[in-house]
N, C-alpha and C positions, 0 to 999 in steps of 0.2 A: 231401250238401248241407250247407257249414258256414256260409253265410253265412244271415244273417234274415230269412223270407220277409214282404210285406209293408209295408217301410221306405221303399218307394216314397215322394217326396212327392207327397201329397197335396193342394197349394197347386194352383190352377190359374194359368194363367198372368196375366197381370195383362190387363185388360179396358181398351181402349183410351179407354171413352166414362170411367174413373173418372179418370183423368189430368186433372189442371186443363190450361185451355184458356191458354195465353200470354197472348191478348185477354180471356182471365175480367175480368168487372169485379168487384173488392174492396173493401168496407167495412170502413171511412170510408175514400170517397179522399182524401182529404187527407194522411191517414196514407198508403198505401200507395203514394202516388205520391212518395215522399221513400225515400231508402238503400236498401240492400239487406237479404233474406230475412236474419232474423239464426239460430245454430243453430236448430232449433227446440224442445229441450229447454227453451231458455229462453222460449220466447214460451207452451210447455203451461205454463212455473213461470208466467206472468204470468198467463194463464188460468185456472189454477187459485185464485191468491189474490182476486183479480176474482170467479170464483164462492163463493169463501169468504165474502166482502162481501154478496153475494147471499142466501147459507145467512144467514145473521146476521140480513140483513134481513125474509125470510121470521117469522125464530123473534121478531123485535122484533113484526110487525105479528102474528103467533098467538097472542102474551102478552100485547099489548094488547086484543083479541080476545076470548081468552078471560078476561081479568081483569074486562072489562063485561058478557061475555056468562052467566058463571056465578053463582049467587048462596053468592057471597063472602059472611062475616059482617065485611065491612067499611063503613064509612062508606060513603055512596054519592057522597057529594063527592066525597071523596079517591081511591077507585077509580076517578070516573070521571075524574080529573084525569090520577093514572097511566097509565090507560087511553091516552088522549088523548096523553103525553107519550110511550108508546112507542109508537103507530104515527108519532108526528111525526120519532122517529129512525130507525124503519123507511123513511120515507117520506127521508129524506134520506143514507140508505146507498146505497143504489144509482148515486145521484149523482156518490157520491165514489169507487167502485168503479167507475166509468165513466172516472172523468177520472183515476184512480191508474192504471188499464191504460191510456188513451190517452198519457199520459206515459211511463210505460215503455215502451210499444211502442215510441217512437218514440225514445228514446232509444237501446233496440237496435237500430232500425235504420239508426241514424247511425252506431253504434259507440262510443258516449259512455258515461260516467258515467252508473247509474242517478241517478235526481233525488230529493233527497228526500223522503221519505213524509209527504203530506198527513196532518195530523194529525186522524183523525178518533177517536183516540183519547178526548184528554180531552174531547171535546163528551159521545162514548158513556156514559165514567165517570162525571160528572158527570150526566148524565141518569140512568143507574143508578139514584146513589147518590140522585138525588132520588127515583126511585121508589119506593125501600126505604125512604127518610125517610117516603115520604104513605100508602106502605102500611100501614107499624107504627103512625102515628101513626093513622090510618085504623082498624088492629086495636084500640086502647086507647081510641077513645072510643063 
């Protein structure tokens, strides 16, 4: 016996009910009733950055969360103000993670030029850096 017993696949065959149905309806049709399926590697990269937005927003609304909910030796003003400022940017991530995937999507499915990235960068930073501003001053008085 030289060959390897057991190398059989193991895969079964593919189950007819997992197959999308042609008539499936897809969300948002708006989006899906325009172009065609684009690779799909690219549409996992779009979903994946889309739930990266998502992750972010979670860790914004836990720190704000937990910054009122713990007792902090900080100011209670200023804690609760930070507090407040990062579920406000939690609270407006999602947002832009919704409409940053619905733009690509649909870009890929025209076959176009990604579009430029909404910039929800400097709102993020800038909110940051305010929270680090009210927390320290927060800590010193």
């Amino acid at each position: 016996m030289t060959g390897r017993q057991g190398t059989e696949s193991t895969l079964a065959p593919a189950d007819p009910d997992d197959v999308p149905r042609a008539d499936a309806v897809r969300r948002p049709g708006r989006l899906f009733a325009v172009g065609t399926d684009p690779d799909p590697r690219f549409t996992l990269a779009n979903e994946r950055t889309f739930l990266a937005w998502i992750r972010t927003s979670l860790a914004l609304f836990a720190a704000g969360i937990a910054l009122e909910g713990l007792n902090l030796p900080i100011h209670p003003g200023y804690r609760l103000a930070a507090a407040v400022l990062l579920i406000a940017l939690g609270t407006l991530t999602p947002a832009h993670a919704w409409f940053g995937w619905l733009r690509t999507e649909r870009a890929l499915r025209l076959s176009r030029g990604l579009p430029p990235p909404t910039n929800m960068a400097v709102p993020l930073a800038t909110g940051l850096l305010t929270v680090g501003v009210l927390l320290t001053v927060g800590l010193l008085r």
